[in-house]
C-alpha positions as CSV (number, residue, x, y, z in Angstrom):
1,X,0.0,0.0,0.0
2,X,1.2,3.3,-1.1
3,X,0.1,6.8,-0.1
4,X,0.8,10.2,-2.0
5,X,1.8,13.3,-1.2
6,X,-1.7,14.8,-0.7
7,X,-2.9,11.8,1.5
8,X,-0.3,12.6,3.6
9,X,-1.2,16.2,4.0
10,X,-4.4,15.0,4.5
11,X,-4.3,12.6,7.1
12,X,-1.8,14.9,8.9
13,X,-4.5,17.7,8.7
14,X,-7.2,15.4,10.3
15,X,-5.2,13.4,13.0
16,X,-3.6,16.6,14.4
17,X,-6.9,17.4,16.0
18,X,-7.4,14.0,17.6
19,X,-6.2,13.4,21.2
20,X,-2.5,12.0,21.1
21,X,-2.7,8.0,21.9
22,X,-5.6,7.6,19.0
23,X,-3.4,9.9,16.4
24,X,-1.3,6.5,15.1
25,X,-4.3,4.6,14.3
26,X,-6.5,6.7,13.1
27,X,-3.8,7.5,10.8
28,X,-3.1,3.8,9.5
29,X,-7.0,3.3,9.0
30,X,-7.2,6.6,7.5
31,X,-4.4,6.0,4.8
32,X,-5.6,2.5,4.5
33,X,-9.5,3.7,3.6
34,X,-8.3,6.2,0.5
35,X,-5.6,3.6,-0.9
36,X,-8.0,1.2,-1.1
37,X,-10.5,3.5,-2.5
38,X,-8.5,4.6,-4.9
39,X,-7.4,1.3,-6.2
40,X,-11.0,0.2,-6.4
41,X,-11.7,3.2,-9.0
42,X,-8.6,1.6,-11.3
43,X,-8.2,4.6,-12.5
44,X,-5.6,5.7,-15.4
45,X,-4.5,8.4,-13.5
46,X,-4.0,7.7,-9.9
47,X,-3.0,11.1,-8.9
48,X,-6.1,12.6,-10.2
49,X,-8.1,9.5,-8.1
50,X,-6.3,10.5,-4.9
51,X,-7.8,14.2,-5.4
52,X,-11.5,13.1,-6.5
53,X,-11.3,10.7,-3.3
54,X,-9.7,13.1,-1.4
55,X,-12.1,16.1,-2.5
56,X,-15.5,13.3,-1.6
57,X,-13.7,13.0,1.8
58,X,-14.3,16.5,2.3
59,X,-12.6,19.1,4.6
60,X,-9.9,17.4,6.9
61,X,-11.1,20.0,10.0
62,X,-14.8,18.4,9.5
63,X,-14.1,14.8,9.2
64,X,-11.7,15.2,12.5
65,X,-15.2,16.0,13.8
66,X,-16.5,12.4,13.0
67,X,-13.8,11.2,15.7
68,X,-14.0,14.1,18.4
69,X,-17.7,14.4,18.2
70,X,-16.7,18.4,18.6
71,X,-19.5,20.6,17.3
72,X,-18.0,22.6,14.0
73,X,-20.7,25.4,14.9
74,X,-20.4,28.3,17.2
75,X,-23.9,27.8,18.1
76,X,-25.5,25.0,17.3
77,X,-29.2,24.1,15.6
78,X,-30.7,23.5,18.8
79,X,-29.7,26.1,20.7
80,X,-29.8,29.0,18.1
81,X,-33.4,30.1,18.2
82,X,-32.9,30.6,21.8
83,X,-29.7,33.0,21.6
84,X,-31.4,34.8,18.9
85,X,-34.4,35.7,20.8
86,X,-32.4,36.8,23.7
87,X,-29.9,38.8,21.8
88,X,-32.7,40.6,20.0
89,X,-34.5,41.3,23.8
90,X,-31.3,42.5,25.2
91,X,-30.8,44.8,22.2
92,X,-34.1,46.4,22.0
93,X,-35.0,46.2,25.7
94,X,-31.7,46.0,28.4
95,X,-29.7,48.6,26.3
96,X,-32.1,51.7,25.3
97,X,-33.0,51.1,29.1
98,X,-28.8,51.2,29.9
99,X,-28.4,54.2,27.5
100,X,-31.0,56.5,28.4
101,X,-30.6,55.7,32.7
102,X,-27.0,56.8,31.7
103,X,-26.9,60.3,29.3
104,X,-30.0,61.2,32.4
105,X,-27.5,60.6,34.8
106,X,-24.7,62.3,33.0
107,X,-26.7,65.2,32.6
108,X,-27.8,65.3,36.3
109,X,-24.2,65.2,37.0
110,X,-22.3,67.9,34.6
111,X,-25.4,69.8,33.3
112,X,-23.6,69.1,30.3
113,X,-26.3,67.9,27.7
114,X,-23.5,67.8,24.7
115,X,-21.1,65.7,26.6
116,X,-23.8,63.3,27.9
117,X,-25.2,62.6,24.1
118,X,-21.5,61.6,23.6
119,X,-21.4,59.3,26.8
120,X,-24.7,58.1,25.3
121,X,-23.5,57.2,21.8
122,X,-20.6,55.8,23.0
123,X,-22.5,53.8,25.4
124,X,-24.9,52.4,22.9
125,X,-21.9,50.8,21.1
126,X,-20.2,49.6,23.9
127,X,-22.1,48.4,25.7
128,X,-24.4,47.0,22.9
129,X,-20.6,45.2,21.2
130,X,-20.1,44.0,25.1
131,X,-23.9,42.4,25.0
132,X,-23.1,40.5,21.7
133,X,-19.8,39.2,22.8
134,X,-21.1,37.8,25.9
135,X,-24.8,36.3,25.2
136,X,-22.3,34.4,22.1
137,X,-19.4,33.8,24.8
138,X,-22.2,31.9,27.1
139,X,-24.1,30.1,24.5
140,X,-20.8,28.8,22.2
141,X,-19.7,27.4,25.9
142,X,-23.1,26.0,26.8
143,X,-22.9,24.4,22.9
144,X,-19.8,22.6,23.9
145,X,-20.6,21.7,27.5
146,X,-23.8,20.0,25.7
147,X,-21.6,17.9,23.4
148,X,-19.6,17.1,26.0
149,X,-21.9,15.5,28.1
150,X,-23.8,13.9,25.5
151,X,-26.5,16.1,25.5
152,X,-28.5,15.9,21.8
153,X,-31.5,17.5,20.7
154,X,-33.4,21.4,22.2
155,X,-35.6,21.0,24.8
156,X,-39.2,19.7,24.5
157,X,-41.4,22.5,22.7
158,X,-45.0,22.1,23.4
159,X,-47.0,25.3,21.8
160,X,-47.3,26.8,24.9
161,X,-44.3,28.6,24.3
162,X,-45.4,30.7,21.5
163,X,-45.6,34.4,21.8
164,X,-48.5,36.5,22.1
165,X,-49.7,37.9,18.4
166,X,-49.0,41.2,18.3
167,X,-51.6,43.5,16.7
168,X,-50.5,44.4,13.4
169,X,-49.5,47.6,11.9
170,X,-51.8,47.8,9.2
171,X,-50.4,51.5,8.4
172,X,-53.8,53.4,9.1
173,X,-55.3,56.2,11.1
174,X,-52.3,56.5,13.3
175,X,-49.7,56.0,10.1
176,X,-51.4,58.8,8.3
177,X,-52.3,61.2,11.7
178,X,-48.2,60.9,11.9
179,X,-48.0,61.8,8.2
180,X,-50.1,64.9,9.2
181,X,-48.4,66.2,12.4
182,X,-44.9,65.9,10.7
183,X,-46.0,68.0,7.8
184,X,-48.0,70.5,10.1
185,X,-44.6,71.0,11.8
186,X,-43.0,71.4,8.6
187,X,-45.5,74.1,7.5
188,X,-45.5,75.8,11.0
189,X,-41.3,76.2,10.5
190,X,-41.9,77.7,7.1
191,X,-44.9,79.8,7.5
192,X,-43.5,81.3,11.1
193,X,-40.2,82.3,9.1
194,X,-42.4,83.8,6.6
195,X,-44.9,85.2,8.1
196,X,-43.4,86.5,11.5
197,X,-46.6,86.3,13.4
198,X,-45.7,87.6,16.7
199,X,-46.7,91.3,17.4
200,X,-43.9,93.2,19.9
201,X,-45.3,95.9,21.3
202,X,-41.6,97.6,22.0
203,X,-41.7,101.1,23.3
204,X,-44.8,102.3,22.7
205,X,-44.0,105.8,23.3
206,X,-42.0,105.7,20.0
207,X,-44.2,103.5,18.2
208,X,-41.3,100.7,17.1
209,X,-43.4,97.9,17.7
210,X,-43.0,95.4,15.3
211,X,-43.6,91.8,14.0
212,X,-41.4,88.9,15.0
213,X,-40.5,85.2,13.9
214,X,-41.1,83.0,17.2
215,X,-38.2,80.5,16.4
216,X,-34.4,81.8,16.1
217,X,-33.6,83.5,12.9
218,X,-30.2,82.8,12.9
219,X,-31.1,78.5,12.6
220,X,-31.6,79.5,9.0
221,X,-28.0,79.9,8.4
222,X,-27.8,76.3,9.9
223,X,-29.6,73.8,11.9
224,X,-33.0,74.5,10.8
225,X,-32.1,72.8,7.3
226,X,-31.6,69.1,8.7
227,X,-34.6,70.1,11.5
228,X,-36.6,70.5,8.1
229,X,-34.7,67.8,6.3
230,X,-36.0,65.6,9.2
231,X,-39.4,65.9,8.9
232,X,-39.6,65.7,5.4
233,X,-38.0,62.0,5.8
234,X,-40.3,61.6,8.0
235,X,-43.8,62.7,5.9
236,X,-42.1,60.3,3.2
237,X,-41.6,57.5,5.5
238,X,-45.1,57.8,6.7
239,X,-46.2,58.0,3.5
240,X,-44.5,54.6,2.2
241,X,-45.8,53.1,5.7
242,X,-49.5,53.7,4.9
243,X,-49.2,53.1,1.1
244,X,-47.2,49.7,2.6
245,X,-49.9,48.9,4.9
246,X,-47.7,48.5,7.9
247,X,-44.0,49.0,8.8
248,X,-41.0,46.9,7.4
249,X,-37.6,46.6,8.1
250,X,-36.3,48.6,5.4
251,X,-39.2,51.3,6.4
252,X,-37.9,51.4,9.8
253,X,-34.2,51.5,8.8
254,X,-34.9,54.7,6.8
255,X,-37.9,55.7,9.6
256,X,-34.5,55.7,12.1
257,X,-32.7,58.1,9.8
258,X,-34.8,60.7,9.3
259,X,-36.3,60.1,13.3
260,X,-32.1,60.7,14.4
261,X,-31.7,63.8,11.5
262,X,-34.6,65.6,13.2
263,X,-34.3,64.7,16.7
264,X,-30.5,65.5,17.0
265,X,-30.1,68.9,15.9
266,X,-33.4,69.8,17.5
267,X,-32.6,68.3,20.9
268,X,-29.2,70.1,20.5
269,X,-30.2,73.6,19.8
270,X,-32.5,73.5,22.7
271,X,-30.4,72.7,24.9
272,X,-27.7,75.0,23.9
273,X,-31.4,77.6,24.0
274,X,-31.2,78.6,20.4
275,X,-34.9,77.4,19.1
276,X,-36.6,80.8,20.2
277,X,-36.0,84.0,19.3
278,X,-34.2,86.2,21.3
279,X,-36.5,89.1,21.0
280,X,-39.5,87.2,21.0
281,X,-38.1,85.7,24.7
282,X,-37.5,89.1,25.5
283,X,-41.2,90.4,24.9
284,X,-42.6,87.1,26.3
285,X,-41.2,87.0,29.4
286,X,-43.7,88.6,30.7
287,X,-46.0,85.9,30.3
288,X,-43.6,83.2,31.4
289,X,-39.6,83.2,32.1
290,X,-38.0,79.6,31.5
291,X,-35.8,78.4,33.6
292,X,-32.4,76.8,32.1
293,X,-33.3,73.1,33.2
294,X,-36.2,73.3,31.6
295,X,-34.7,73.2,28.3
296,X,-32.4,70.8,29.3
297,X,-35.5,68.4,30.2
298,X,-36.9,69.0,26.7
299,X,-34.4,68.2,24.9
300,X,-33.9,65.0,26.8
301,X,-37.7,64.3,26.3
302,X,-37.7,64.8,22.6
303,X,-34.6,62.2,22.5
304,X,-36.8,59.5,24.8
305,X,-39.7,60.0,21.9
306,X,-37.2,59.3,19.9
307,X,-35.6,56.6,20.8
308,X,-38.9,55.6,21.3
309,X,-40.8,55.6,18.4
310,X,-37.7,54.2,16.6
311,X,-38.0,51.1,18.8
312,X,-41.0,51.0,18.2
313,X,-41.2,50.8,14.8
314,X,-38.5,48.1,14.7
315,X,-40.1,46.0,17.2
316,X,-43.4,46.3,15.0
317,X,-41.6,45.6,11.6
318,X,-39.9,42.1,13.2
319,X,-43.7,41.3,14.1
């Protein structure tokens, strides 16, 4: 019996994963198996036999396996549907929860709205990578601590573990009273820039009242645009969703973009107390004076909504 050069490489490649006292063996039966199987093909060419047997054979790492019983998977069949039900709680439940408790406590802390979005993003990746890596971690060691006891086949299901249905988005009177809000808002930007509806009285002695815009001026040479740019992904969004009858995954995907181009720049210039205008403030206050934390509190509100209502509409489209 004769072996060639790739049935050497071969068999080396598979008994070097097998425990030391069964490596000689294996290897004997191993180069015994393709030499006869190649013989029994009398083939003209017994170099290109060797390499059709050898290719049949298959990967050296997975027919190891056959001796080891080790499972090639990370996570296995039976234990997959488990791990991705958990990651996908963890992800949409554990850390919004995380990432919100955390920019609120920053912000409690520094009063520093701008460093605690920061904290925030950076804790949403973080801590969201750190989530991944160790749900994986414990179910690729529970996969092996399975095998290794002998433990075959996922628990007993019986349908009492099925989920509760949710009610389906069928895209309707809330999809298109969305629609109309975000378009209102967009409206109510343009028409209070053009139309400067708020009457200042100023001194009336020299009669230099006049008509003001209610929101900053100056956010027209900047951070109105993606405010605007915002809700106009968002009317088209809506739109889609009610023309799609519900929400889908690619809806929410782009629903999540426009949600974070509005939401951003509009919780930012509130916080830094840029959305009003400084004269109207200054004629207003004598129907109410804000305090700083207040704007501080709205901006963190209209980052909860959101958050939110991007959740939500992820949550909705995996229904």
């Amino acid at each position: 019996m004769s072996t060639g050069v790739l049935t050497e490489r071969y068999v080396h490649e598979v008994v070097r994963r097998l425990p030391a006292d069964q490596r000689d063996d294996i290897a004997e039966e191993l180069r015994a198996t393709i030499a006869d199987t190649v013989e029994g093909r009398n083939a003209d060419d017994p170099q290109a036999a060797e390499r059709e047997v050898l290719s049949e054979m298959g990967d050296p790492v997975r027919y190891a396996s056959r001796y080891t019983e080790r499972p090639l998977a990370l996570i296995g069949p039976d234990l997959y549907p488990a791990y991705l039900r958990l990651l996908v709680a963890l992800l949409t439940t554990v850390l919004p929860v995380i990432t919100v408790g955390l920019v609120l406590l920053e912000v409690a802390d520094t009063d520093d709205i701008g460093a605690a979005l920061r904290s925030g993003v950076g804790t949403l990746i973080t801590v969201g990578a750190q989530l991944v890596a160790v749900l994986t971690l414990v179910f690729a060691v529970a996969e092996r601590v399975r095998h290794r006891r002998g433990v075959t086949g996922a628990a007993r299901w019986t349908p009492d573990d099925l989920p509760d249905v949710r009610q389906p988005d069928k895209g309707g009177i809330g999809a298109f009273a969305a629609v109309v809000w975000d378009a209102f808002l967009f409206a109510l930007i343009i028409w209070q820039h053009t139309a400067e509806p708020y009457w200042a009285d100023g001194d009336s002695a020299a009669g230099d009242g006049k008509w003001l815009e209610v929101l900053n001026p100056d956010l027209w040479s900047g951070w109105i645009w993606p405010i605007l740019a915002g809700l106009a992904g968002l009317v088209a969004v809506g739109l889609a969703r009610v023309v799609a009858r519900g929400w889908t995954l690619r809806l929410a995907t782009w629903y999540a973009v426009a949600q974070a181009v509005f939401t951003l720049p509009l919780a930012w210039v509130l916080y830094q107390q840029e959305l009003f205008n400084p004269d109207f403030l200054a004629d207003a206050k004598t129907l109410w004076e804000t305090p700083d934390p207040v704007y501080s509190g709205a901006a963190l509100i209209v980052l909860a909504i959101g958050v939110s209502s991007v959740t939500k509409g992820f949550r909705t489209a995996r229904s």
